[in-house]
LODOFI-210811 format. One line per field, with one value per atom (N, C-alpha, C): residue in one letter; atom name; x, y, z. Coordinates in nm, 2 decimals. Layout:
N
residuo	(A,...)
atomo	(CA,...)
px	(X,...)
py	(Y,...)
pz	(Z,...)
//
This chain:
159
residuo	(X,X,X,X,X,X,X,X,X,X,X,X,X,X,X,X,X,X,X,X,X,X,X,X,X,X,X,X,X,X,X,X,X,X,X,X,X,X,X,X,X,X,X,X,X,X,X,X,X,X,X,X,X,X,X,X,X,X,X,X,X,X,X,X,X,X,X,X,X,X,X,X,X,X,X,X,X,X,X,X,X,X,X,X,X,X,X,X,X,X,X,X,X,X,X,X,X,X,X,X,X,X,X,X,X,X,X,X,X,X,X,X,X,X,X,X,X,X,X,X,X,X,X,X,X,X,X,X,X,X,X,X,X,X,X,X,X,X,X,X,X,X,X,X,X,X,X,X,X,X,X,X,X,X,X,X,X,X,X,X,X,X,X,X,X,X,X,X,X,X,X,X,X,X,X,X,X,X,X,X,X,X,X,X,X,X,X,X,X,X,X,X,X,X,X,X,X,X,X,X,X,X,X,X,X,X,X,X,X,X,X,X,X,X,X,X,X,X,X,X,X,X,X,X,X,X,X,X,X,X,X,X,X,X,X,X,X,X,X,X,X,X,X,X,X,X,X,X,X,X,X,X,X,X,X,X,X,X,X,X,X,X,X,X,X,X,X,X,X,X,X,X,X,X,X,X,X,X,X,X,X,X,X,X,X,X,X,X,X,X,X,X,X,X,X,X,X,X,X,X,X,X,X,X,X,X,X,X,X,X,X,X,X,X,X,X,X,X,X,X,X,X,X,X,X,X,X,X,X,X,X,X,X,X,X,X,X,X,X,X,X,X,X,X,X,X,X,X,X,X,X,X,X,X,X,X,X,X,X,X,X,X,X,X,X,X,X,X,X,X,X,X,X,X,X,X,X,X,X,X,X,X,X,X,X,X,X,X,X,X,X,X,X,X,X,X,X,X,X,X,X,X,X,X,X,X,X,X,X,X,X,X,X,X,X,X,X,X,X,X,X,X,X,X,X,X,X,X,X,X,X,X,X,X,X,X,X,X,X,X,X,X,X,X,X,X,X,X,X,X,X,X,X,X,X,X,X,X,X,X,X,X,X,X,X,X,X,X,X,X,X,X,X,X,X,X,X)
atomo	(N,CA,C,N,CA,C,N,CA,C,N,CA,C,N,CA,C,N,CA,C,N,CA,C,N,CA,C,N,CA,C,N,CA,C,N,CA,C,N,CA,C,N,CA,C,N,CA,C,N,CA,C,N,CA,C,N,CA,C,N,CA,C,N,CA,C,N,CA,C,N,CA,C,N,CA,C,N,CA,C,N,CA,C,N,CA,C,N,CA,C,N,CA,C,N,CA,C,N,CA,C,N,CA,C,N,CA,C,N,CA,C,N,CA,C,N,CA,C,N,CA,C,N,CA,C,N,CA,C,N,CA,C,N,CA,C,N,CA,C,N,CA,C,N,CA,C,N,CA,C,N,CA,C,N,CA,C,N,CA,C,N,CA,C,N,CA,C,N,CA,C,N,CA,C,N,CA,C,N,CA,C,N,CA,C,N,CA,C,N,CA,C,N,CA,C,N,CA,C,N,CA,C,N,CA,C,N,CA,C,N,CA,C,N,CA,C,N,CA,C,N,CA,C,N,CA,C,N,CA,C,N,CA,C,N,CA,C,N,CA,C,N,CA,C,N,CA,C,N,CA,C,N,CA,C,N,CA,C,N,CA,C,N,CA,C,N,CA,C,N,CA,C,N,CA,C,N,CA,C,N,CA,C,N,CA,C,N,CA,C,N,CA,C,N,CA,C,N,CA,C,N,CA,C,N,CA,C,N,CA,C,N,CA,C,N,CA,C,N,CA,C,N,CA,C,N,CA,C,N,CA,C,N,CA,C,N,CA,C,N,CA,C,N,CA,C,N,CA,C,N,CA,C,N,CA,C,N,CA,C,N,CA,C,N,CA,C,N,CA,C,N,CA,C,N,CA,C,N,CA,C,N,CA,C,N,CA,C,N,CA,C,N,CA,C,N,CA,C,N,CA,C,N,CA,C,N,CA,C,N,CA,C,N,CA,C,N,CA,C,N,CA,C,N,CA,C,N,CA,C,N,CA,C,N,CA,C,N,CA,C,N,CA,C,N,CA,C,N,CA,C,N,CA,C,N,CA,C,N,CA,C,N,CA,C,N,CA,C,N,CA,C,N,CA,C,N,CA,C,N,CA,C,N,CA,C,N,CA,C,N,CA,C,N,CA,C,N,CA,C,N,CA,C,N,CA,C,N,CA,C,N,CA,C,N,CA,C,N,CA,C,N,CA,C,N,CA,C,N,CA,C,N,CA,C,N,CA,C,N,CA,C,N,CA,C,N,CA,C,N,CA,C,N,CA,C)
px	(-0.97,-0.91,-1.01,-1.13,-1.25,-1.28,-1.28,-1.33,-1.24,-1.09,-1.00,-1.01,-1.05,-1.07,-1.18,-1.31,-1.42,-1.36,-1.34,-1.35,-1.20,-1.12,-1.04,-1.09,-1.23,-1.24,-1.37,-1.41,-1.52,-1.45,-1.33,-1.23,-1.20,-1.16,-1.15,-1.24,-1.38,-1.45,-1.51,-1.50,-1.50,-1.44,-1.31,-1.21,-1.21,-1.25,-1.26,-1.40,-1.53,-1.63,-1.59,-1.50,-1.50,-1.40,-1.33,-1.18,-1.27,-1.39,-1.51,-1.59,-1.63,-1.72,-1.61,-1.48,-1.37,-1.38,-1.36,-1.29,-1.41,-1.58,-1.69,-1.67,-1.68,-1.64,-1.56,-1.43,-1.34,-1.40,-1.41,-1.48,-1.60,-1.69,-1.77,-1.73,-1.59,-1.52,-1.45,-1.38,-1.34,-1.41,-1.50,-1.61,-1.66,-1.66,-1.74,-1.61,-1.47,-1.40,-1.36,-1.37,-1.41,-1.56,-1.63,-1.75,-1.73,-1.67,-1.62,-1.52,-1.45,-1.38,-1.42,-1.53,-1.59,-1.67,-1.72,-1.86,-1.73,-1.63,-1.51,-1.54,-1.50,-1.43,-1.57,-1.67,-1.81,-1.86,-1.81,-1.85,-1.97,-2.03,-2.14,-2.15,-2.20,-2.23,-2.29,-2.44,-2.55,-2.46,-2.44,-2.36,-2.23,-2.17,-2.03,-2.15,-2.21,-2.29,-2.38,-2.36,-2.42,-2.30,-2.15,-2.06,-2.02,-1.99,-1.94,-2.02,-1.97,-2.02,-2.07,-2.16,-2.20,-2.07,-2.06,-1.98,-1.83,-1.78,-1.63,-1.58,-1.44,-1.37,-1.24,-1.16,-1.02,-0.96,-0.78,-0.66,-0.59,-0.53,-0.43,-0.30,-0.18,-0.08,0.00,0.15,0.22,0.34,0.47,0.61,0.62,0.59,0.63,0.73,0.83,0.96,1.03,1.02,1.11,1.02,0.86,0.80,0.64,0.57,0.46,0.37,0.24,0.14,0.01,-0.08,-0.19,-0.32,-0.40,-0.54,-0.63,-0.64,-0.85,-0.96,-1.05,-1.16,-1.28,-1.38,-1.53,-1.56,-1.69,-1.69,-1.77,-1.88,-1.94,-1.87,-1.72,-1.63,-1.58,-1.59,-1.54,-1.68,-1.75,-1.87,-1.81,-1.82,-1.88,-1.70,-1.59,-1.47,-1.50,-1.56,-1.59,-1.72,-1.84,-1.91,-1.84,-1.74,-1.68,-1.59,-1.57,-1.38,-1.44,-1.37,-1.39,-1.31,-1.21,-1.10,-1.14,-1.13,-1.15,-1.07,-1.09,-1.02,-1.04,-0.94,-0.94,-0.80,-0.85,-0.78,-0.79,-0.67,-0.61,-0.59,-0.62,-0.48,-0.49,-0.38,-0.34,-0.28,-0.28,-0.21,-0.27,-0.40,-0.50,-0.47,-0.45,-0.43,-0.54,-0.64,-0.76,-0.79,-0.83,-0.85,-1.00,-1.03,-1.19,-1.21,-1.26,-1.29,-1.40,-1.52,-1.68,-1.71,-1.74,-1.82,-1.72,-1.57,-1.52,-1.41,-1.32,-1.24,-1.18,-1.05,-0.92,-0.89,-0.86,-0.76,-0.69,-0.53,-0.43,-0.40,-0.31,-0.28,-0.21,-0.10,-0.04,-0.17,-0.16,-0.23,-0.14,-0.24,-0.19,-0.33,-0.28,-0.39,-0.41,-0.48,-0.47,-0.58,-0.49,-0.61,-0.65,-0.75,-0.74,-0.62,-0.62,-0.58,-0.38,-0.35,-0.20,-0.14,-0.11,-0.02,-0.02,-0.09,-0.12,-0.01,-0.04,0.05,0.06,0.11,0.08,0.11,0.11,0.10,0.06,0.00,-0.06,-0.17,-0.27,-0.41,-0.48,-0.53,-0.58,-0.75,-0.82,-0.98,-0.99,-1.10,-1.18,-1.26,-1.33,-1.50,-1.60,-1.64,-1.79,-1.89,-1.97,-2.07,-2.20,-2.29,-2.41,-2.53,-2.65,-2.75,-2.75,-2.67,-2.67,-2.53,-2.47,-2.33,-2.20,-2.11,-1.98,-1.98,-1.94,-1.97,-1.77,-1.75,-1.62,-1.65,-1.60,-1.57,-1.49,-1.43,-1.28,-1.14,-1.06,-0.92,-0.84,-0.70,-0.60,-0.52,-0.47,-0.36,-0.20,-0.14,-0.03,-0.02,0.06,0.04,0.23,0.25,0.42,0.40,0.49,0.56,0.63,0.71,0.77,0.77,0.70,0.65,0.71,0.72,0.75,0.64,0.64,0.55,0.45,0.32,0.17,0.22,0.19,0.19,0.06,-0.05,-0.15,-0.08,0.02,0.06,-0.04,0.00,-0.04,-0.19,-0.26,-0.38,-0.49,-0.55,-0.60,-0.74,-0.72,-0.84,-0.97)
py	(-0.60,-0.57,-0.53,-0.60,-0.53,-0.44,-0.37,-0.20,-0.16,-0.21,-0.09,-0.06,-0.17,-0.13,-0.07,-0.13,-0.03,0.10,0.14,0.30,0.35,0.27,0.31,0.32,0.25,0.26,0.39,0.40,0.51,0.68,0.64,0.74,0.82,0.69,0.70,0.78,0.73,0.74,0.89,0.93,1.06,1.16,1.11,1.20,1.23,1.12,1.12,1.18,1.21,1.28,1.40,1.46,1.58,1.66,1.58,1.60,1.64,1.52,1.56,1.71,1.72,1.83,1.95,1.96,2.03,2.05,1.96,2.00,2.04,1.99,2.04,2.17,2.24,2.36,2.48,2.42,2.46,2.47,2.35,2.37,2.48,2.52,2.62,2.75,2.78,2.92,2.87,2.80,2.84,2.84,2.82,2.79,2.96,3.02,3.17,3.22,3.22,3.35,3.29,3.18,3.16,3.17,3.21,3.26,3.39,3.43,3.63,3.64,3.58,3.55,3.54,3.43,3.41,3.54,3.60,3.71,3.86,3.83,3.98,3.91,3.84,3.78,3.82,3.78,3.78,3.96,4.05,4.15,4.15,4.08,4.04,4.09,4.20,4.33,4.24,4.19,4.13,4.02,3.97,3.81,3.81,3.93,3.95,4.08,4.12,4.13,4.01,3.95,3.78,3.76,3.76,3.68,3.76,3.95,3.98,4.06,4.10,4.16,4.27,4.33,4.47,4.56,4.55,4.69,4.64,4.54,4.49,4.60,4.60,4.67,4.58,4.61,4.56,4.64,4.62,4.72,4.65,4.70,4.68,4.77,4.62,4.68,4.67,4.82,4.76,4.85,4.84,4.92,5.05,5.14,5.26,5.37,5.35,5.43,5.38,5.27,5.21,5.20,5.30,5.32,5.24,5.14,5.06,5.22,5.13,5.24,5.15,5.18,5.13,5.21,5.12,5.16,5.11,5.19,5.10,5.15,5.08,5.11,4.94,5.05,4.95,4.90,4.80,4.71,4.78,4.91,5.01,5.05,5.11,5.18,5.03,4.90,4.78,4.79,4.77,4.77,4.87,4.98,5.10,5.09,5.06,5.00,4.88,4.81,4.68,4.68,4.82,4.85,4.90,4.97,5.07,5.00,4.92,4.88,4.77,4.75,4.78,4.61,4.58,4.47,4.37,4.20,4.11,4.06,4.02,4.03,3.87,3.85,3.71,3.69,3.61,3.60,3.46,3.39,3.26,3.24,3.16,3.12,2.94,2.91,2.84,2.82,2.69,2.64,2.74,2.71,2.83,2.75,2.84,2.83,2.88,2.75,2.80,2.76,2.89,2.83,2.91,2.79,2.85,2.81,2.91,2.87,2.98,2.85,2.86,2.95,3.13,3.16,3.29,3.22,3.29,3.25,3.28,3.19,3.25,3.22,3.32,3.27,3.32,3.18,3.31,3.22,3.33,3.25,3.26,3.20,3.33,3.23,3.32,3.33,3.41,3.45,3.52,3.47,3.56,3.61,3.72,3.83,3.87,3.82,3.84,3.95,4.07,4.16,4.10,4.08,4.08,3.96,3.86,3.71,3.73,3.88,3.88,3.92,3.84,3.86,4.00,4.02,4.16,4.18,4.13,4.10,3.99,3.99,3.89,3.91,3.81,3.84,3.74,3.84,3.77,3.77,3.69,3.74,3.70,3.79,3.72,3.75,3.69,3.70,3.68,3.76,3.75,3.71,3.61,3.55,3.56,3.54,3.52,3.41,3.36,3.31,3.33,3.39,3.41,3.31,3.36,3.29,3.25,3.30,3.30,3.20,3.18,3.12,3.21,3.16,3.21,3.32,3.44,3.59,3.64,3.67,3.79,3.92,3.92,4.04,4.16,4.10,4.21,4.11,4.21,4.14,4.29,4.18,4.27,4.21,4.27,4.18,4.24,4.18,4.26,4.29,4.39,4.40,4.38,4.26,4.22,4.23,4.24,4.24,4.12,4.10,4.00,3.83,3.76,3.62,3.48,3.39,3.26,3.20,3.11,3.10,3.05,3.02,2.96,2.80,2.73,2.57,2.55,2.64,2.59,2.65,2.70,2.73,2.83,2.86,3.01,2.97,3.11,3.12,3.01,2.97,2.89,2.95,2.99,3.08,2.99)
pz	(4.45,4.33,4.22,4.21,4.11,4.13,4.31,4.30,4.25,4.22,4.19,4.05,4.02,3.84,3.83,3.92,3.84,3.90,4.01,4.03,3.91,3.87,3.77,3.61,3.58,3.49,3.46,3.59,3.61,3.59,3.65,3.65,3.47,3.43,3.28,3.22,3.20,3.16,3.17,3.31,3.37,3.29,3.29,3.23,3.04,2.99,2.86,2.89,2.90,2.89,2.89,3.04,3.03,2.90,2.84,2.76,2.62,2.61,2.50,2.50,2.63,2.65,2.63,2.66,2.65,2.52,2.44,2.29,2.22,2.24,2.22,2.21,2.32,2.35,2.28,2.28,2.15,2.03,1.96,1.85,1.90,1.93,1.93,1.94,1.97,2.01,1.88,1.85,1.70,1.57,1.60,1.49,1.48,1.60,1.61,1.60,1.55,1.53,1.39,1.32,1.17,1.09,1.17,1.13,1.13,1.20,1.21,1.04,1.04,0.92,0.79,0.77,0.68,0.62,0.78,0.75,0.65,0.70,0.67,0.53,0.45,0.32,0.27,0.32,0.25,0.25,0.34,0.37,0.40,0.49,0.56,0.73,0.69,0.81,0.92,0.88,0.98,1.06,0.94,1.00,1.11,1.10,1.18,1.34,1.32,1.42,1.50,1.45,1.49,1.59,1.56,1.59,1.75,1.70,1.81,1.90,2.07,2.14,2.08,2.11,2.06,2.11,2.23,2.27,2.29,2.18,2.15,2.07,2.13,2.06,2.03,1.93,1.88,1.89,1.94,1.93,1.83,1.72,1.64,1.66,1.68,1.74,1.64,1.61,1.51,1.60,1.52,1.57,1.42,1.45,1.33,1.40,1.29,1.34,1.44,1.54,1.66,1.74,1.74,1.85,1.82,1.97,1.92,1.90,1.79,1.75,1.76,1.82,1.82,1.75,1.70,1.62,1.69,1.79,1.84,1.78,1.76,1.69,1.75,1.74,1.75,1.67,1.70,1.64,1.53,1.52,1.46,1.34,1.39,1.29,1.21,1.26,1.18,1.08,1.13,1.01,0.92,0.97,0.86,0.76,0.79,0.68,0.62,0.68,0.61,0.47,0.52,0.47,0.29,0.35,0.26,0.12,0.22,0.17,-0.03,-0.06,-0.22,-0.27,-0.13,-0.19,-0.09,-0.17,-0.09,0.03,0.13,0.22,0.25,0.31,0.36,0.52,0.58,0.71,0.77,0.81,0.83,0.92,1.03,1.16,1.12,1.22,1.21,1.38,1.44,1.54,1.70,1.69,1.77,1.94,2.00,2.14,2.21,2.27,2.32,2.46,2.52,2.70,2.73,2.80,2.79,2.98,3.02,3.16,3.19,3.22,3.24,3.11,3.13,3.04,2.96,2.98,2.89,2.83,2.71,2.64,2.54,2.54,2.44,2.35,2.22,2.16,2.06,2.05,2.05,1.89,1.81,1.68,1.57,1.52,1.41,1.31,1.22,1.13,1.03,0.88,0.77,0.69,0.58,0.59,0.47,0.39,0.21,0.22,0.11,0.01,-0.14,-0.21,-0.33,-0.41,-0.31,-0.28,-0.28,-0.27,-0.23,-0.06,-0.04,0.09,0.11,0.22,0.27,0.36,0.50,0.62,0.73,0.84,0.95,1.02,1.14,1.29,1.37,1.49,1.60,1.63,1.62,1.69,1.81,1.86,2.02,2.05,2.02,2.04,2.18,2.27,2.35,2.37,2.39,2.39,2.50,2.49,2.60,2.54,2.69,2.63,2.64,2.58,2.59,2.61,2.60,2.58,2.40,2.31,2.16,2.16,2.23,2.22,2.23,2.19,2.17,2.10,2.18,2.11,2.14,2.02,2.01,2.09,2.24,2.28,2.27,2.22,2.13,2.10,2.07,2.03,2.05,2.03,1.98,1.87,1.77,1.72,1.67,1.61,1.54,1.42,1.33,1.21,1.20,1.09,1.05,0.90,0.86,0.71,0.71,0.83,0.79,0.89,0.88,0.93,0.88,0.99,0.91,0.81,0.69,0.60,0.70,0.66,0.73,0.68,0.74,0.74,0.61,0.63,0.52,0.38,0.33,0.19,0.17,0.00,-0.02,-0.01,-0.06,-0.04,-0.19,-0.18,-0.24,-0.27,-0.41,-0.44,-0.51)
//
């Protein structure tokens, strides 16, 4: 009866480490696609080169006229708009769905998408990751572009 508890409590204990090292984990993939975030709001070129693959690319997907319409672009042509662009931008998720297995990791999440602190648009977003010798790197995404969404759980934007 005592092996059965210790090998049940070893079991435990097993399981809660690995459940740690799991959410460890998480937190480090969500930490690097809110540091990608941060670096947009801040217009912080170097810093959002920190975050993603060099040779990531993003698809932005939307429906124009009945028919889907996609925008790909590099992470290059993201700089050089981000370089450009003149209005503050800001970007939110909320309720992030993250699966990470060994050296690579998704996480999917509504999002909303302020210009110049007014409700721009929303959607869907889906990040790609990897993990480097630097950590958690953005290999690309896709996301959606909506007009019309259920509100964000976090309330309006808090300037």
């Amino acid at each position: 009866m005592r092996t059965i508890a210790i090998v049940s409590a070893v079991m435990l204990m097993t399981g809660m480490a690995a459940a740690q090292s799991s959410n460890t984990e998480q937190d480090a993939v969500l930490k690097t696609v809110q540091m990608f975030f941060d670096t947009m709001t801040a217009k912080d070129i170097e810093g959002a080169r920190a975050v993603l693959q060099e040779q990531g690319r993003f698809h932005a997907m939307r429906m124009r006229d009945g028919t889907p319409d996609v925008r790909a672009f590099s992470n290059e042509e993201y700089f050089a708009d981000l370089k450009a662009s003149k209005q503050k931008m800001q970007e939110r998720i909320w309720n992030p769905e993250v699966r990470i297995s060994g050296l690579i990791a998704s996480v999917r999440a509504p999002y909303d998408f302020w210009i110049d602190g007014k409700l721009s648009h929303c959607g869907i977003d889906q990040f790609d990751l990897i993990k480097t010798g630097e950590g958690w790197k953005i290999a690309g995404g896709v996301y959606t572009l909506e007009s019309k969404c259920d509100p964000s759980p976090l309330g309006p934007l808090k300037q």
